[in-house]
C-alpha positions in Angstrom: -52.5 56.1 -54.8 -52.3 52.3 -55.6 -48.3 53.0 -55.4 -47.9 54.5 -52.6 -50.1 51.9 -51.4 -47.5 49.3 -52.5 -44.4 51.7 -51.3 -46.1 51.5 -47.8 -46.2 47.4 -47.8 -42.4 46.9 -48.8 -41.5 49.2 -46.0 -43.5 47.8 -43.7 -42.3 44.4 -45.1 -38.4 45.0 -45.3 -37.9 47.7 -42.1 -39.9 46.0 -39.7 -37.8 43.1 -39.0 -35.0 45.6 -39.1 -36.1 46.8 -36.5 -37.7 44.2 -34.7 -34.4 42.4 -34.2 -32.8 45.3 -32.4 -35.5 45.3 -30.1 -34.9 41.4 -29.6 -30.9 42.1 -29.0 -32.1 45.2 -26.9 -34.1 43.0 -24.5 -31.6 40.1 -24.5 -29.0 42.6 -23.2 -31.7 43.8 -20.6 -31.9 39.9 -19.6 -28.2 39.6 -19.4 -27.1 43.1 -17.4 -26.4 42.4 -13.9 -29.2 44.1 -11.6 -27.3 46.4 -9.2 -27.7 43.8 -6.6 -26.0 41.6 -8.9 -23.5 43.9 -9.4 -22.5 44.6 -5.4 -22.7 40.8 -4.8 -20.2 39.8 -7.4 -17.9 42.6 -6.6 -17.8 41.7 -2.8 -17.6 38.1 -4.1 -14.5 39.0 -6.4 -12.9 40.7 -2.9 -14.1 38.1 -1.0 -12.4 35.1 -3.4 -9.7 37.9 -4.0 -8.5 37.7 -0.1 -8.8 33.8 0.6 -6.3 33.5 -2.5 -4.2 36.2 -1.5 -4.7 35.5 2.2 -3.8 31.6 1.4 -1.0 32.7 -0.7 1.1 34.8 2.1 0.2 32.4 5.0 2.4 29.7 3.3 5.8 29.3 4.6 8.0 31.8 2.1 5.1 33.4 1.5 6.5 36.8 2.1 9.9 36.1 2.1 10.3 33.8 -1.2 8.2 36.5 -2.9 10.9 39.1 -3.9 7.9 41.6 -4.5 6.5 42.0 -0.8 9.4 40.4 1.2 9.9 42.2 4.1 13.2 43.9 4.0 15.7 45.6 6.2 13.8 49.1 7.3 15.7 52.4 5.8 16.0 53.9 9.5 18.8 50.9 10.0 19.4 49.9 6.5 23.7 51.9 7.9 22.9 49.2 10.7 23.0 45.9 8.4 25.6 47.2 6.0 28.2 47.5 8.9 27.0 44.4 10.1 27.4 42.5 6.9 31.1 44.3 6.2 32.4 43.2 10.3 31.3 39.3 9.9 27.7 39.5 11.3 25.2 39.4 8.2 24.2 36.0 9.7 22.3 38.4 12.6 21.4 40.4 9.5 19.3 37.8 8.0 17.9 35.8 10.7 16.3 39.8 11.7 14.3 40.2 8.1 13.6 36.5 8.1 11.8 36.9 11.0 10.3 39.8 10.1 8.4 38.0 7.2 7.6 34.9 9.1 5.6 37.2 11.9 4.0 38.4 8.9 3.4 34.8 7.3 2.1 33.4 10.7 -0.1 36.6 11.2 -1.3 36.3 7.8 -4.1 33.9 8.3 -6.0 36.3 10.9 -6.6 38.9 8.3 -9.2 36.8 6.3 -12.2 37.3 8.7 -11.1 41.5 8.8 -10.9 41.6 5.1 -14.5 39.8 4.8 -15.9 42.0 7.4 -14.9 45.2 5.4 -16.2 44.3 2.2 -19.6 44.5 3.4 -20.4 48.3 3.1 -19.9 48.8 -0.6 -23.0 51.0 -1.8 -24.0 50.2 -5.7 -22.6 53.4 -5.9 -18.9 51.7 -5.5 -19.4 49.1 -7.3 -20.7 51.3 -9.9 -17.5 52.6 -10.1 -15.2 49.7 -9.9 -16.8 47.7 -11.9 -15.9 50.6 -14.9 -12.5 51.2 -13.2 -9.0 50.1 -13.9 -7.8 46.2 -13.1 -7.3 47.3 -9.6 -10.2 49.5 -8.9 -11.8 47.3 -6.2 -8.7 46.6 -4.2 -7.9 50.6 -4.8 -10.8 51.6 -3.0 -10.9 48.7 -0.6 -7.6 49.9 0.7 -8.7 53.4 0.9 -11.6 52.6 2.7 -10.5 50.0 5.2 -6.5 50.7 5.8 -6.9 52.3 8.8 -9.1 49.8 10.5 -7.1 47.2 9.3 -3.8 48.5 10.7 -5.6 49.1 14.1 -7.1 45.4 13.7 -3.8 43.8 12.3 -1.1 45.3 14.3 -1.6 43.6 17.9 -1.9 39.9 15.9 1.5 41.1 13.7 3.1 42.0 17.3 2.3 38.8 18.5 3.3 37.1 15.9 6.5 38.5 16.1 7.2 38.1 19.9 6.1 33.9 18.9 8.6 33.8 15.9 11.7 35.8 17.6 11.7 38.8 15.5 12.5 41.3 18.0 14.9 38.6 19.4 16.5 39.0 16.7 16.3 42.3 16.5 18.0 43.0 20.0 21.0 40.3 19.4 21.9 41.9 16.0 21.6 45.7 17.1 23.8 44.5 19.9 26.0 43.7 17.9 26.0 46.6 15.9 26.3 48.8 19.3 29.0 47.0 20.7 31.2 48.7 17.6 33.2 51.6 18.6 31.3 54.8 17.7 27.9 53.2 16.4 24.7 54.9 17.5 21.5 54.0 15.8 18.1 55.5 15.6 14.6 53.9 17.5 12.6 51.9 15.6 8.8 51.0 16.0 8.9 47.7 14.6 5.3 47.0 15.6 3.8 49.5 12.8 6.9 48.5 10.2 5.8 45.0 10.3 2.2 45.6 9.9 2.6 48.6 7.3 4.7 45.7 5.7 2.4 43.2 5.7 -0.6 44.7 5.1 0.9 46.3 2.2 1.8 42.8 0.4 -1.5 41.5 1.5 -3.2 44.6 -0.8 -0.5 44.2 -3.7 -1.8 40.4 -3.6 -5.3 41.0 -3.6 -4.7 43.3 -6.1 -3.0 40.4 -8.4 -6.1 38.2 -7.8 -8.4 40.9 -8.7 -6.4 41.6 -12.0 -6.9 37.7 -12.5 -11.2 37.8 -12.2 -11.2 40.7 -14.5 -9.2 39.5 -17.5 -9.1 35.7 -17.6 -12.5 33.9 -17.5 -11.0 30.5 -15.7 -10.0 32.9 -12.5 -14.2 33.3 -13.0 -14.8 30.4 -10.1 -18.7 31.0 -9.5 -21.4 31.9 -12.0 -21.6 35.3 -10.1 -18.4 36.5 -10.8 -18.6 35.0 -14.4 -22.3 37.2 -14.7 -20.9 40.7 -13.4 -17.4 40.1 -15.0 -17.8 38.3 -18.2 -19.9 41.0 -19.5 
């Protein structure tokens, strides 16, 4: 009896710390989780910071078009139109058409901020949930999912602006004249509205997407103790 006695002691004595500092890392971890509100707010704050970066990044001058990765190029339905351009001495009409293309997209740029913030405010936890656990783009993923559509219908009057203030369909017109005035040369309609704002939009989400990539994977992209509490976990 007096050993079992002693047997119980030493267990007492050698598991219960054991044990005792699990439960201390098991509340620590409890400490540090993000609540779920914690959660939605830094993944709305990682779109939010996301955008102004990417946002900040296009509206610069060469901002599409010294980025070789969303530049605006020549549309496919007249792609025949600027290589018969190019071979007759005209690629000078040629490339003052896509450069305008991807200043309209530049100068538009800067109106997509408040659009972008306005659509990141009906993630559920559920989403974020979700993102959090998903790939590097998972938040811009389902961000463009969820909002392209309003954000096309939003974007495209301020890209068609845009485009009338910088001469793109100026340009358009003077090199398609040229092109027309060849012997034999038809070419197809074009809606250069929606191909400029599919365009834009488009490199806007690839940039976002960039910035996103950053927050997740390197701590000094982390600008606010939010995003440094949901991510850095």
């Amino acid at each position: 009896m007096r050993k079992l006695c002693i047997l119980a002691i030493l267990c007492v004595t050698l598991i219960t710390p054991t044990y005792a500092g699990l439960l201390d890392d098991f509340g620590i971890f409890l400490k540090k989780s993000p609540d779920e509100n914690t959660v939605i707010a830094g993944l709305k704050e990682a779109l939010t910071v996301g955008t102004e970066n990417a946002v900040g990044s296009v509206s610069q001058v060469d901002g599409y078009f010294g980025n070789e990765i969303i530049k605006i190029l020549m549309p496919e339905k007249i792609q025949k139109v600027a290589d018969v351009l190019g071979k007759v001495g005209y690629q000078q009409q040629v490339d003052d058409f896509i450069l305008s293309m991807n200043r309209a997209a530049e100068k538009a740029a800067p109106e997509a901020l408040s659009i972008f913030i306005d659509a990141v405010k009906d993630m559920t936890f559920q989403d974020a949930r979700g993102i959090l656990s998903g790939g590097d783009t998972a938040a811009t993923d389902y961000f463009e999912t969820k909002t392209s559509d309003t954000l096309y219908e939003r974007f495209k009057p301020i890209i068609a602006s845009s485009m009338n203030e910088v001469g793109v369909t100026r340009a358009y017109k003077d090199m398609m004249g040229k092109y027309l005035s060849l012997p034999l040369m038809q070419a197809e309609s074009l809606d250069l509205d929606h191909y400029v704002t599919n365009k834009s939009l488009e490199g806007l989400f690839y940039m976002v997407g960039e910035e996103e990539k950053k927050i997740r994977t390197n701590p000094a992209a982390r600008v606010t103790d939010l995003l440094k509490t949901v991510f850095g976990k």
